[in-house]
N, C-alpha and C positions, 0 to 999 in steps of 0.2 A: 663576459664577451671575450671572443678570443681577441689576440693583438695580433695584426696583420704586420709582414714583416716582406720587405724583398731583398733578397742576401746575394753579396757580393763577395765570389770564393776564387778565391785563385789556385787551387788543385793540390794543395799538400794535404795532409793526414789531419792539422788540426782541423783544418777547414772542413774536411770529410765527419768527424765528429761533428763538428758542429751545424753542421747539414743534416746528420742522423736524425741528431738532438732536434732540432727545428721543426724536421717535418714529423719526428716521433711525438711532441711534446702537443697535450692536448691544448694547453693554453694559448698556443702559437699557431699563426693559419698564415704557412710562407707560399706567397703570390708568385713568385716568380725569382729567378735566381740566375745572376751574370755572371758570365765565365771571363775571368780577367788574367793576363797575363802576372806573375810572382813568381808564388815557390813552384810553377811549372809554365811552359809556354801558354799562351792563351785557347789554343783549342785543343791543347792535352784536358785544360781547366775543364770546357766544354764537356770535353769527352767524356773526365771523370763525373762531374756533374749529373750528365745525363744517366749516367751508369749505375750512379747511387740513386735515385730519383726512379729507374725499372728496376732495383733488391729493394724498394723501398714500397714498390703498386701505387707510384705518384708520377705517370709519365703523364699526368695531365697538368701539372706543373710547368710554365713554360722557360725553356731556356733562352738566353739572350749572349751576342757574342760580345765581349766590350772590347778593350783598349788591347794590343798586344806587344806596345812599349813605351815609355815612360814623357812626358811631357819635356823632357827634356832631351831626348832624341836618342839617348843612348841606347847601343844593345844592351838589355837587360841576361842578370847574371840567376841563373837557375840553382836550387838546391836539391839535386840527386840522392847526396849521401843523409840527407834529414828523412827526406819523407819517401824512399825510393826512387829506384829509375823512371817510374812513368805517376809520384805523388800518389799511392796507393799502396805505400809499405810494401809488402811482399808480391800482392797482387800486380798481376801483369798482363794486360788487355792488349788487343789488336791495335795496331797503330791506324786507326783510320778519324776522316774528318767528320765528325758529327753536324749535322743541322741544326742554325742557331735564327732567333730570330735577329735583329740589328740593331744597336745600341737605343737608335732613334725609335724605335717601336715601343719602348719600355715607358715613355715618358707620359699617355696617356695612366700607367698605371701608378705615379707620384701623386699621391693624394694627400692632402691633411692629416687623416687617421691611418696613412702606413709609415712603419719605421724601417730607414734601410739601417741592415745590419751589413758594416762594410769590415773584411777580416782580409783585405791586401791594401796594395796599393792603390792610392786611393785616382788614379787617374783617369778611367771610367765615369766617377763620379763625379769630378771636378770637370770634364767635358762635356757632359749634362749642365753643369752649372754655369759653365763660360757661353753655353748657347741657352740656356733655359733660365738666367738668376732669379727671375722675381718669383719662379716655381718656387723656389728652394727657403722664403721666407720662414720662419718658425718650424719648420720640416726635421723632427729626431732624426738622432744618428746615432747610431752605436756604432765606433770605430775602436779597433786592435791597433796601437799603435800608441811609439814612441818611448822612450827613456827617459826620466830624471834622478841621474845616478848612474850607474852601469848600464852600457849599451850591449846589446849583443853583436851586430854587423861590424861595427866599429869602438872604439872605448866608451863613447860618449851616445852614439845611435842604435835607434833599433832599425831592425829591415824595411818594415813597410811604410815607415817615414825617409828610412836613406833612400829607398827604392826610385821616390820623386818626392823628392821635399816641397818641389813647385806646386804639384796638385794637392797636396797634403795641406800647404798653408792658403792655399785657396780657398779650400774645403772649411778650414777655421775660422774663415773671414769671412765667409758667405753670408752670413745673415742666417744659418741652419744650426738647431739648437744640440750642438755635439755634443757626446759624452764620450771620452777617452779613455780607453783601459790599457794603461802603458805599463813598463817590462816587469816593473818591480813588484806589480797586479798580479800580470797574468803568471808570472813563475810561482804565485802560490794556488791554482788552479790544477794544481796535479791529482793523474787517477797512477795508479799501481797496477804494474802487469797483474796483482791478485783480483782488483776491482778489473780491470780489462777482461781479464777470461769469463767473467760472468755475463760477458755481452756476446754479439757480432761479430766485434769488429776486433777481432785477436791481431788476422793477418795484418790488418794496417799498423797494430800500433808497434810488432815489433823491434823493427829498425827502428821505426822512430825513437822507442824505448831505450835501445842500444847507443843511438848517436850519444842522449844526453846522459849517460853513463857513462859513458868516456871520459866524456867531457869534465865530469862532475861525480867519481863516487859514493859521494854521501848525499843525494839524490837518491829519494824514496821510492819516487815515478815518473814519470814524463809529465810537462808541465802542458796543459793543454790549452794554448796563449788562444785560440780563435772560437772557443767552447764558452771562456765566460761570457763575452758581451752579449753570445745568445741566453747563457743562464740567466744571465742581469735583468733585461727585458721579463723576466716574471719572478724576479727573487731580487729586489731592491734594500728588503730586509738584511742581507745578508753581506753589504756592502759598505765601508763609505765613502762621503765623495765631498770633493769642497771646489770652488769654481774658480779658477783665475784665467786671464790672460795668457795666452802660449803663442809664441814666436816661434818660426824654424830657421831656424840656420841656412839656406839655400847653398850659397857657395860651394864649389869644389875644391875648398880644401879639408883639412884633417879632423874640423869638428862638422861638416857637410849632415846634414840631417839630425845634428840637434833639436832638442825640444828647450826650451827655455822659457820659464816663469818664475815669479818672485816669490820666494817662500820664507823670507828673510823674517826674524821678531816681529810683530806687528804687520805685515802683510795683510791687505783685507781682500775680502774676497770680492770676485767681480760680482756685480750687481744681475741677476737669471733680467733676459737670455743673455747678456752679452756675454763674452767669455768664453772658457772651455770649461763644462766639469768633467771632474778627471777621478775615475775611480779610484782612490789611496789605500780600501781596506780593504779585507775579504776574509770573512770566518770560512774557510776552505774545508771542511767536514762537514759546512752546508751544502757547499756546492758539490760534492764526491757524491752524501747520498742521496741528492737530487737527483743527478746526471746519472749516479746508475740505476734509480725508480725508473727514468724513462728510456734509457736504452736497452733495460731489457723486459723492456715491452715490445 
């Protein structure tokens, strides 16, 4: 049976992989898919959205518009130089406003047997929660998200837990049975410009490719942090994962969007569901020739 999924993308490059991925992947049947404000404003997200979903012959897919800044009031800070100027690597579309359905229309489609795969910030989601919670009981989640160890946005944080750490830890606390795939994960999830050219999706991943090169020359490929938790969802084998407790950091100061749990000797694990499970392994030449069996299909 395929597993039903609704994906929550916030318009950068990994997200567009993993949207590929999703609606390429036979084992996956994605219901519907929210355009959230992150690594692009909220209805660039949209736009990009809609745009792969008609190169893909899935405009029957419906889109949804979610949050377009952060539970915590702030203007949200965009990343241009990662995933291009308009979150489509090289590609560059018309700047116009796409038609979305409205956050509240999505909620009819939250069922027991779907999984949302959420790959931004998570505050979309956590405003569904704050008006909807007893929905939200035992309901999977695959969320992109968090640090323990080196952060990337900050020493200590990743993006789309610093982004709103308010609806991130809300989303933990929910009573919804999260799985975390945090930084230290998803940087071993890399494809190779050589694996990239065998697909579509060249033009996206160039810049992208470039930034973390810079960054990092002994970097083999771009890590593609919003592709696992969709590959997770049907390659569990290829993982591992152990559950505790995670705390975020809320405050506005210099560790603001930490993740924190105990991992100390003897630490036990939380008791399923309470908790977080947190993805900790990845055989990562499973996941390359997975991801490229189905994207270049």
């Amino acid at each position: 049976m395929r597993r039903k999924i609704i994906l929550f993308f916030d318009g950068g490059v990994d997200d567009a992989f993993a949207l590929w991925y999703s609606v390429r992947n036979p084992d996956l049947d994605v219901r519907g898919v929210v355009g959230d404000y992150g690594n692009m404003p909220r209805d660039i997200a949209v736009r990009n959205a809609k745009w792969l979903l008609r190169q893909l012959g899935r405009e029957d897919i419906p889109v949804f518009a979610g949050c377009a800044r952060p539970m915590t009031g702030e203007r949200p800070v965009f990343f241009p130089e990662v995933h291009g100027t308009q979150g489509l690597g090289l590609i560059e579309l018309p700047l116009v406003k796409e038609s979305a359905g409205e956050l509240h229309e999505l909620l009819p489609w939250i069922t027991p047997d779907v999984t949302i795969l959420e790959l931004g910030r998570m505050t979309s989601l956590a405003t569904l929660m704050l008006l909807y919670g007893e929905r939200w009981k035992g309901v999977q989640i695959y969320a992109m998200g968090g640090a323990f160890g080196v952060g990337n946005i900050t020493e200590v944080a990743e993006a789309n837990v610093y982004g709103d750490p308010v609806a991130a830890q809300l989303v933990l606390t929910s009573g919804a049975d999260v799985t975390l795939f945090p930084l230290h994960v998803t940087m071993k999830a890399v494809l190779t410009p050589e694996m990239v050219s065998q697909t579509p999706l060249t033009a996206l991943y160039e810049p992208y490719w470039r930034y973390y090169h810079s960054k990092n020359p002994a970097l083999s490929g771009a890590p593609m942090h919003d592709l696992l938790p969709a590959f997770a969802l049907t390659h569990q084998e290829a993982l591992g994962f152990i559950r505790r407790n995670v705390d975020i950091v809320t405050d506005n100061g210099r560790c603001r969007g930490q993740t924190i749990a105990d991992f100390r000797p003897g630490a036990k694990e939380a008791a399923a569901p309470a908790g977080t499970r947190l993805a900790w392994e990845l055989e990562g030449a499973v996941f390359a020739e997975d991801v490229l069996r189905v994207l270049q299909n």
